[in-house]
N, C-alpha and C positions, 0 to 999 in steps of 0.2 A: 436595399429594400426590395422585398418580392412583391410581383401582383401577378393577378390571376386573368385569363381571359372568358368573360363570359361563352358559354355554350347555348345559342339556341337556336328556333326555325328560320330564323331572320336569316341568317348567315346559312349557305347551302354547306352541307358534309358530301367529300370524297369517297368515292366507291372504294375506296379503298381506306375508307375512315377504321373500320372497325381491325383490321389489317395492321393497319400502323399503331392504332390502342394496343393491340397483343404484340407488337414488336419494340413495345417503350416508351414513343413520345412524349416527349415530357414536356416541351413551348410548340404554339402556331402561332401563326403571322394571316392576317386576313388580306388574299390575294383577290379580285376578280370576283369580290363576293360569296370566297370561299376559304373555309378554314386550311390550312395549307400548312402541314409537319415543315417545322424546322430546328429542329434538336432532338435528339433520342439520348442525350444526358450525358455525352463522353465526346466533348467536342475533337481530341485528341484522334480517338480512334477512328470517328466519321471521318476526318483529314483524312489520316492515314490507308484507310481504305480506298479514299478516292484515287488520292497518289501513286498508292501499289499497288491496290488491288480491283476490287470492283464492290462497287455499292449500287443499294437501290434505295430511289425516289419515289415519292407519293408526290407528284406535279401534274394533279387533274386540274388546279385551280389554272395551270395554264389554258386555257378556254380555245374554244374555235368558232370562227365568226365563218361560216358558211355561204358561200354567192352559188346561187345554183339557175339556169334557167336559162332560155335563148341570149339572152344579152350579159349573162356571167361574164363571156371574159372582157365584155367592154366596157362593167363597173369596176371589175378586177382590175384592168389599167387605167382609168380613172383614179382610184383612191392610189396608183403606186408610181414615184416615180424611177422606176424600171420599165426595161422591153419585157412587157409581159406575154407579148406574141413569140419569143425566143423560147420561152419556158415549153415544154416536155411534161408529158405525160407521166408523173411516177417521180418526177422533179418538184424540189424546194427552192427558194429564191426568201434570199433576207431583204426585207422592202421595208427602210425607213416611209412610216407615213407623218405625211406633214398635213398642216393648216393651209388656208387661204395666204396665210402671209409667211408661210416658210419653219410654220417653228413645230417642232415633232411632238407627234402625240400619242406614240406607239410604234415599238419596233419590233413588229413580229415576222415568222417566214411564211412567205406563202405557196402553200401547197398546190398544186393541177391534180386532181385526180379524176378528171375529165376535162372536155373540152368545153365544158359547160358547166361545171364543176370543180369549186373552189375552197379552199380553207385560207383564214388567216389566221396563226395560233399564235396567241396576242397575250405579251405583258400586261401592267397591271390599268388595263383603262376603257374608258365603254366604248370601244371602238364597233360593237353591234350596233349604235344609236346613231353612231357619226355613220356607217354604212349604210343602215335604213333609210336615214335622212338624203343622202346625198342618191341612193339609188329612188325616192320619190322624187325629188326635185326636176330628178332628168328623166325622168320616165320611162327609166327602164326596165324593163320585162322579165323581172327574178325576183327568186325567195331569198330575202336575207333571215339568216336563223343560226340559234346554235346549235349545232347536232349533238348526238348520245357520243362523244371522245374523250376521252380521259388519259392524259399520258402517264404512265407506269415509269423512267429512267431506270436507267443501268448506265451507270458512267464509272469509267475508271483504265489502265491497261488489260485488267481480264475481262473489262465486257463484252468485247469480240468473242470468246472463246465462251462464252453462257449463251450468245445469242447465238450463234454455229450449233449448242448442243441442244436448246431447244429449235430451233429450226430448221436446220439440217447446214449444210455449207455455204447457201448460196449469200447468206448477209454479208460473208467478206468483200462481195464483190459490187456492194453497195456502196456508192460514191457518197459524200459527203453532202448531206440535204434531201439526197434523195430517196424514196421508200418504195414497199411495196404494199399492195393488201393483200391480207392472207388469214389467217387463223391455227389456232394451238386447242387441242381437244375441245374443240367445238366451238372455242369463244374466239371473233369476229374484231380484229386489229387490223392494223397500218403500223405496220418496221418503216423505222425511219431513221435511218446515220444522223443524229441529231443530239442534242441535249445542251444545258448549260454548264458547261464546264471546257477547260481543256484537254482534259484529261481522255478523251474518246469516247463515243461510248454510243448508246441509242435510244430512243423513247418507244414505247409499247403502245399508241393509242388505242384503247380499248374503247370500242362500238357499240357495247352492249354493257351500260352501267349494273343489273345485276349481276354481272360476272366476276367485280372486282375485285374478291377476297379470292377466288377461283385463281384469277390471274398473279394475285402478289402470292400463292404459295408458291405456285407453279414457279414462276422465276428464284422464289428462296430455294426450291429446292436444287434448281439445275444450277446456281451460283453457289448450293455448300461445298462441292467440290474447290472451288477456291476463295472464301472464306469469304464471299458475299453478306453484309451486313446493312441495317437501312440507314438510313442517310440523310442529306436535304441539300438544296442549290448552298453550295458550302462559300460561306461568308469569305473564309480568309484564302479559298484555292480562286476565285473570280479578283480581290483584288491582285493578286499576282500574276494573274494570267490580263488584267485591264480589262473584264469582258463588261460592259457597259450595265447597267440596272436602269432601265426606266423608273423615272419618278424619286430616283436616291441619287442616281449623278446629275440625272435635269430637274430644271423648273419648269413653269409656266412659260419662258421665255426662250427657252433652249433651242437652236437648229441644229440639223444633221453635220455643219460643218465643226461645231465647236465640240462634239464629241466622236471626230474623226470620222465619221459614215460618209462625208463628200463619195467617198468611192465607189460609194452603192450607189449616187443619184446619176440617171444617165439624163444630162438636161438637152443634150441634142437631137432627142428622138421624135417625129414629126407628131407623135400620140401627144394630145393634150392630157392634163396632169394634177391633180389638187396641187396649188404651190408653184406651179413649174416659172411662174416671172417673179415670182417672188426671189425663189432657192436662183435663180439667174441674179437675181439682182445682189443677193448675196456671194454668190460666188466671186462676181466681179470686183466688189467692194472689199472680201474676207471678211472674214469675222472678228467681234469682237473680244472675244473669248476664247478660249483655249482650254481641254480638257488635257490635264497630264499627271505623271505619277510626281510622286515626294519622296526623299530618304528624310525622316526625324529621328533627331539627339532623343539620348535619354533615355530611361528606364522602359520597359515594355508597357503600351499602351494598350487600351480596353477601344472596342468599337464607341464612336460617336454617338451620345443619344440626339443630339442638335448637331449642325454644321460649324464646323470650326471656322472665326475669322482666319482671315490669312494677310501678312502686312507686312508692308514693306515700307520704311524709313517715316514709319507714322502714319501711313496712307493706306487704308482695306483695300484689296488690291482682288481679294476673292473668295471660295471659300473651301474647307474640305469635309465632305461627307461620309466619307468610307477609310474606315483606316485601320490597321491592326499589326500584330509584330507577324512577319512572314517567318515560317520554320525554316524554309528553304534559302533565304537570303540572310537570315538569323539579325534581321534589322525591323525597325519599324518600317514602314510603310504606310502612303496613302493614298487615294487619285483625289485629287483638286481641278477645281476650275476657276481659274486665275484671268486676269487681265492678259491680251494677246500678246502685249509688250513683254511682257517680263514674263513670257513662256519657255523662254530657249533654257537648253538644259544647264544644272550648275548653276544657276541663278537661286541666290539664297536669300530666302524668306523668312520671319516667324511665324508659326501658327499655335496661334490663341487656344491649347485645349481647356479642358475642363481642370486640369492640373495646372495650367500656369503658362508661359509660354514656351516653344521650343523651338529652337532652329530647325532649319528645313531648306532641302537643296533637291532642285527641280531637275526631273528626268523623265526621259522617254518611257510609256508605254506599248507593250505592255514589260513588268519587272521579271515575268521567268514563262 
């Protein structure tokens, strides 16, 4: 059965809307209060490009929550628990943030591009509201706001070599997270070693929202040299890679440790923290929950419209959200979040799909 998604003012359009209409689009997804491409109608090939080649993304819906102002970097480490005094000018930093009581509500990276001057470029959730609110509370002395940014992606193995030939050499020597500002025939970006994928690649933050179809030829063109085509945050390359989705592998209840981010929390550090006796107290305790990947029996499966039960000797034991057959493992695949007990690998489960049940044996992320 097909359905349509309505078009109107309600929901904001990407500078780079009319861009992605003349390059195919065929389904969005509403991200952050924006219509956001995710299919150009040859799922086959979008893989494959990302894989071998180089694609490009329309990911302005990924937003940026702004801290700017004499007391920026001390809302800035407030909402994060990282050493955000360690952070670098021209540096990104992946900062689970968490609630009052430990449990995450966005996991974006965040930017320094002053010392007073902040980005947080934020999955899918109001983390502008929860920033405003917590910098009135405290009284702190800054403009929280979204700025004019909009990220452009190129991810794949040749998108070093499109960003080297619009920009000249110096992107190779950009370390992972980190950017620079600069600008390409007049229009006003942030390069940044970044993107959703594993596959490599960067994001274009464009500054200057009527630039945006400016900006998406400009990259088609310096990517037709190696068959650059458009693309979207690609469904089945993220589950094999394990790379986390807010809001599709968490709930309402979810902490940093049950989807493996403990790494990023540095709870020893003398800066007080949204969370920090909470995620302490969790830590000590561990979690209840465990986020891991699945191999499933059986014929090729279709992405999850609902979460799959998952069960063991009668008992729901958890659930799986994301699932699909991997090209590259030539198996299904899923990430589940299961009961902590029965997390260790090779522990075999059923999960309840929409087809019937199938076996299912538990392993380490991420699968490739």
């Amino acid at each position: 059965m097909a359905f349509a998604l309505s078009f109107g003012s309600r929901v904001r359009k990407s500078p780079y809307f009319e861009a992605s209409v003349a390059a195919g689009v065929t389904q969005f997804s509403v991200y952050n209060h924006m219509y956001m491409p995710t299919s150009y109608g040859d799922a086959e090939a979008e893989y494959r490009r990302l894989i071998e080649g180089v694609s490009q993304w329309d990911v302005a819906a990924e937003r940026q929550v702004e801290i700017a102002g004499p007391d920026a970097a001390a809302l800035a480490q407030y909402l994060s628990p990282r050493d955000v005094s360690r952070c670098r000018v021209g540096q990104g930093k992946y900062v689970p943030l968490c609630d009052h009581t430990g449990r995450l509500i966005n996991d974006p990276v965040l930017l320094k591009l002053s010392e007073d001057r902040f980005w947080f470029s934020i999955a899918d959730s109001d983390v502008l509201l929860w920033a405003r609110a917590i910098a009135a509370e405290r009284g702190y002395d800054v403009e929280v706001r979204e700025p004019d940014a909009s990220p452009l992606a190129i991810q794949g193995p040749k998108a070093e070599a499109v960003a080297c030939d619009l920009f000249g050499a110096w992107p190779r020597d950009l370390k992972y997270f980190w950017f620079r500002e600069t600008e390409i025939d007049g229009i006003p970006l942030v390069l940044a070693r970044s993107g959703w994928s594993k596959q490599g690649g960067f994001e274009l933050y464009l500054t200057d929202g009527a630039r945006g179809t400016d900006l998406w030829n400009l990259v088609c063109e310096a990517g037709r040299p190696y068959g650059i085509g458009p693309g979207a945050p690609n469904y089945i390359e993220r589950i094999e890679s394990g790379l986390l989705s807010y809001g599709a592998d968490t709930d309402n209840d979810t902490n940093p440790f049950e989807v493996g981010l403990g790494k990023y929390l540095e709870l020893e550090i003398d800066a007080d923290f949204v969370g920090k006796s909470a995620l302490r107290k969790i830590a000590r305790k561990g979690p209840k929950r465990r986020q891991v990947g699945l191999f499933l029996e059986g014929a090729r499966i279709d992405a999850p419209a609902h979460p799959w039960p998952i069960v063991l000797e009668g008992r729901n034991v958890g659930k799986a959200a994301a699932a699909a057959y991997s090209p590259r493992l030539e198996r299904n695949i899923a990430i589940a979040m299961i009961d902590s007990q029965f997390a260790e690998s090779r522990t075999e489960l059923t999960v309840e799909t929409i087809d019937g049940p199938r076996c299912a044996e538990v392993t380490a992320l991420p699968f490739c």
